[in-house]
N, C-alpha and C positions, 0 to 999 in steps of 0.2 A: 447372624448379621452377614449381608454380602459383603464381599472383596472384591477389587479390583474390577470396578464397572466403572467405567468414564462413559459418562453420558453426552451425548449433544440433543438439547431440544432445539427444535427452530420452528419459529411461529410467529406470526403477522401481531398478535395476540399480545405480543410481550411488550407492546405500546405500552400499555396501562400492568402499574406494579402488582394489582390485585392477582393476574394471569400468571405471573410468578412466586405467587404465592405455593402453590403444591410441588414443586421444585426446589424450594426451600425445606419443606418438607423432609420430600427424600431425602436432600442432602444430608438433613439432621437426627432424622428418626432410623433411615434405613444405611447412612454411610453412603451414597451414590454420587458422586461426585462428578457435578452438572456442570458443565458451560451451556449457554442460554444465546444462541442467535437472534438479535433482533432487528429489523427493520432503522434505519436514521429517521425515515420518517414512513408515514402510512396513509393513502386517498381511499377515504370511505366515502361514498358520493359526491366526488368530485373534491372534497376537501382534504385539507393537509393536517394530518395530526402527527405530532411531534412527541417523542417519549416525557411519559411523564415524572421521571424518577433520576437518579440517575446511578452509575456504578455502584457507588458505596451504601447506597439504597438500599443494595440485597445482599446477602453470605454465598454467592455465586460468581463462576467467571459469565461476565457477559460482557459479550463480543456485538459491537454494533457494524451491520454491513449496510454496503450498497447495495441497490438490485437493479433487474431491467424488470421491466413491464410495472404496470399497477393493479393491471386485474390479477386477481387471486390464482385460478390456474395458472397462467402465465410467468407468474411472479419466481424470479427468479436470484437467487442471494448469491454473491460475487465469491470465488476462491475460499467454498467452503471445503475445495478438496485438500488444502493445507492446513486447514484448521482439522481436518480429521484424521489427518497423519502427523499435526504438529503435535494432538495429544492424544494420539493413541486412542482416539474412540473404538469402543467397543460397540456401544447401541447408541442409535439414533430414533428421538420421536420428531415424524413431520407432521405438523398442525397445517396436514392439506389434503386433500384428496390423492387418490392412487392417481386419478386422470387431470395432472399437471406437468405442468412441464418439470418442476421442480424435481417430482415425484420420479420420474423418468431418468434425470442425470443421475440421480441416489443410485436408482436399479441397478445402471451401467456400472457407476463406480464400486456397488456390494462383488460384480462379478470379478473383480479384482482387490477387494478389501478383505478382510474378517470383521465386517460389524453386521449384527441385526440391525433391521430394521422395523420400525413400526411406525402406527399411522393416528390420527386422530378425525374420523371420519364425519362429513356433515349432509352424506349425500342422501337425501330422504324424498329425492321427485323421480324415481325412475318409476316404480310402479302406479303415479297415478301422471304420468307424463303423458299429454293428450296430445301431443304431434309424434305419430305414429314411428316417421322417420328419425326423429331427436331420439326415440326411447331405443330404437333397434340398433343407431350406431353407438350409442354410450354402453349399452350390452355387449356389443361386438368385440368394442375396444377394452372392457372389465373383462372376458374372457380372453379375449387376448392376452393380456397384460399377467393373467392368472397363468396364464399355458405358457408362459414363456421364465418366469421372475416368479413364481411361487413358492420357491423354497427359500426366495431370501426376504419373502412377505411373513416377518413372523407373525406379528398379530393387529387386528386393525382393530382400533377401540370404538363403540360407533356411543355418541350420548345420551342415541334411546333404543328403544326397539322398532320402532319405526326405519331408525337407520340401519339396523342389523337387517330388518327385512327386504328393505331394499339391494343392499349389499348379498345374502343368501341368496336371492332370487339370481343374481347372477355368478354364482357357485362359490363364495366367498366364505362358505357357511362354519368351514373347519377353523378360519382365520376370526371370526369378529369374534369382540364381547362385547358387552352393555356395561358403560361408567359412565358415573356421572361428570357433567361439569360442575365441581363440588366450589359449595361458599366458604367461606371462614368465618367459623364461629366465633372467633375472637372480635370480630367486628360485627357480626350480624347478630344477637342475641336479643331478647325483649328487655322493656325495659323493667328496672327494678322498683321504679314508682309506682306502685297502683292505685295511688289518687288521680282519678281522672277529671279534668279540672272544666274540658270540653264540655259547653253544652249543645254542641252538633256532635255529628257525626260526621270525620273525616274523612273523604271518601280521595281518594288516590292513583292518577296514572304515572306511572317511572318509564321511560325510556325515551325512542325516536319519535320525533313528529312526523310522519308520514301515511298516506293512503294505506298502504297494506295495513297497519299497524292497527286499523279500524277507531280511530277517536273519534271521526263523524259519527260510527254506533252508538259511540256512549254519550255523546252529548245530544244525539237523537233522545236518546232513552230517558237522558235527565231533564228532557223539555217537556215527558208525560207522566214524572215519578208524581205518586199522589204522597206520598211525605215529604214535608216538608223542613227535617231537622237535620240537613247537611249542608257542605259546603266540601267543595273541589279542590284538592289541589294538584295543578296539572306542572309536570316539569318539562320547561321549555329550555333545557341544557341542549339537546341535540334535534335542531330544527334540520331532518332531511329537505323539504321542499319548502321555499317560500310561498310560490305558488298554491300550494295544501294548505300551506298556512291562514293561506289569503281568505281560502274557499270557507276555512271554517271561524273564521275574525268576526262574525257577527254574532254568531253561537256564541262567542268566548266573551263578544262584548253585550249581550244580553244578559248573562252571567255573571258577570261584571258589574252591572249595576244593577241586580238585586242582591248585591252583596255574599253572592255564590260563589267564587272561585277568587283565589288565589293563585299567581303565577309564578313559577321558582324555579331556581335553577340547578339541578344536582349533580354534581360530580360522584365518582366514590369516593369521596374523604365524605362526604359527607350526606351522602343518602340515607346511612343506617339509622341517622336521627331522624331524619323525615318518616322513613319507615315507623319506626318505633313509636310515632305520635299517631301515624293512620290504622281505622279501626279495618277501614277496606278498601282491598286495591286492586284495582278492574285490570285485567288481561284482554281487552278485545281484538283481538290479531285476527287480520282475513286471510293469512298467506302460512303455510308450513312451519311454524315453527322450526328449529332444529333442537331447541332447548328450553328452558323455563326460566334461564339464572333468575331475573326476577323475582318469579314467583318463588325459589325456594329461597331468597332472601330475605323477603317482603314478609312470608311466613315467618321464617325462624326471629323474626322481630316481634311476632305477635299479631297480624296482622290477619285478617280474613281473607282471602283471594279468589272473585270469580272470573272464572277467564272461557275465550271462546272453544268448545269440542273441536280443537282442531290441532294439527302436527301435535309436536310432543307435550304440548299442555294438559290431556286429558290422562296423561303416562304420569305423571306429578297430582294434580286435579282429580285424583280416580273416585270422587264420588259424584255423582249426577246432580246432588241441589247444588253446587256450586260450579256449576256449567252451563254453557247458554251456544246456541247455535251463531256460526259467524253471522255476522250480519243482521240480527232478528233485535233490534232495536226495543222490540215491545218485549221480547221476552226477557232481556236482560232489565227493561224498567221494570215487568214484576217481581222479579230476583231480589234487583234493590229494594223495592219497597220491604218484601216477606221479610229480606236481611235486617233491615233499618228497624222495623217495628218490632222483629224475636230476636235484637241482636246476642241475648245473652244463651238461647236455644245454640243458634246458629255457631257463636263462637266456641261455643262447649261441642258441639259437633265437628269443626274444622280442628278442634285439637289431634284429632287421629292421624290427619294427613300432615300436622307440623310434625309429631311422634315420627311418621314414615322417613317428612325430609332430615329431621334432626339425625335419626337411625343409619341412616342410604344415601344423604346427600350432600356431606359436609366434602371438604376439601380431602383429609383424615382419611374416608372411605376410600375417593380417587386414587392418593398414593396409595393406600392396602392393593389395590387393585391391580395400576401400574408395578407396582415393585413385585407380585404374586407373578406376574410372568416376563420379570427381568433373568 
């Protein structure tokens, strides 16, 4: 068991209590004794979110700051140099990129501190970065920052491989590892009824409402499925665009009144039941992924999950029937159908990949991992 680590995380993250979950952890299982910087509040496309929890919430010190800026590189947390000399930190994790500004005061203050430092990395667009000039100065400035501040770069955690490659590629190689962003299996588990009472088939999107995110795919897809024994349920908790919204309200109101879709709202208190009742839950994302959280929650509930080949989905996803090209509308409607009609094939074959995430992807793994090179 370690001694005498005081830890500081700081992360945008710590809005919602579930991202403090693996910190708790630490505290408990390995002795690491955390303070938690978080955000008073936090603008995710334009909106205001507000901590959902409060102090006494967690077995943590957490410490709520001011910042300047709202975009994420820029973002910046007020007189955290007192708080790392009020308690004696020894290591700090930042849930930001090397190339912020955040990232930057840290470096200066390590060259007068004794704390490590580490990182939690999401940067996964360098290597297919199609503006020639955006990819050579984010290289420039990743090699800089390595030739100048490398020795107080302990280790940069990246959440796939995708992100490690991008990061190697620009000499980082000795520094990354690969960790998950791990779920809690105390809340994500299947469930213990196995009387299934459904005579559809539950078919399930969990996240943002926005273009990238690819929901015009799937309901492209679902307006040429040749089965006919499901029903949608889409969660409209976080409407990124109105506008998008707008575009696809006819789709949803078709659907609507042939008594296909259901519209809900899900927070995390209460997703894991929604999960736990879908047989299948579509990932069609048109934009890089940086992670799956979804996907390995939606699993370890019990759930079947096709999601589109693309960023870290297919790292989670690693078998090809449960895969579909971004965008390919017809390909994921034959998926669904083969799904819908062999459901009991299919779901006996998807058990290997919940085995994986159960094994590689819980919360559990993350601290092993983090606390292995505290």
């Amino acid at each position: 068991m370690k001694k005498n680590i005081n830890l500081l995380a700081i992360s945008h993250s710590f809005i919602k209590k579930i991202n403090t979950d693996v910190y708790s952890l630490l505290n408990d299982k390995y002795n690491i004794h955390t303070t938690l910087i978080c955000p008073l509040d936090h603008f995710e496309n334009k909106k205001k979110i507000k901590p959902n929890f409060n102090k006494e919430d967690v077995n943590l010190n957490l410490v709520f700051k001011k910042y300047t800026f709202d975009h994420l590189r820029l973002k910046i947390f007020h007189d955290l140099k007192h708080e790392i000399k009020k308690r004696n930190i020894t290591h700090i994790f930042l849930d930001l990129d090397i190339l912020s500004f955040q990232s930057i005061i840290l470096l200066f203050h390590s060259l007068f501190k004794e704390f490590k430092l580490y990182y939690f990395s999401n940067e996964n667009n360098i290597l297919d970065e199609k503006n020639f000039f955006k990819k050579i100065v984010k290289i420039i400035f990743y090699k800089l920052i390595y030739f100048l501040f490398n020795k107080k770069i302990s280790q940069i955690f990246c959440y796939t491989n995708q992100i490690k490659l991008n990061l190697d590629y620009c000499g980082y190689s000795n520094k990354t590892v690969v960790i998950p962003l791990g779920y809690n299996p105390k809340i994500f588990f299947p469930s213990t009824n196995n009387d299934n009472n459904n005579d559809k088939i539950i078919l399930s999107y969990f996240g943002r409402i926005s273009k990238k995110k690819g929901i015009h795919t799937l309901l492209k897809s679902l307006n040429i499925l040749k089965s006919n024994n499901w029903i949608l349920h889409l969660d409209v908790f976080d409407i990124d665009s109105i506008n998008y919204f707008k575009i696809i309200k006819n789709d949803l109101k078709k659907l609507k009144n042939e008594n296909k879709l259901i519209l809900s709202k899900y927070s995390h208190e209460n997703i894991n039941k929604a999960m736990r009742d879908t047989n299948i839950t579509i990932v069609p994302s048109e934009w890089n992924e940086q992670y799956g959280r979804v996907i390995q929650e939606a699993a370890a509930c019990g759930s079947i999950i096709l999601g589109s080949n693309i960023g870290a989905i297919p790292e989670i996803i690693f078998d090809k029937d449960f895969l579909f090209e971004k965008g390919d509308f017809i390909g994921l409607a034959k998926k669904l159908d083969d799904v819908i009609i062999n459901f009991e094939k299919y779901d006996h074959k998807f058990e290997k990949i919940r085995n994986f995430i159960s094994q590689n992807r819980t919360i559990l793994k993350q601290a092993e991992i983090m606390n292995l090179y505290l």
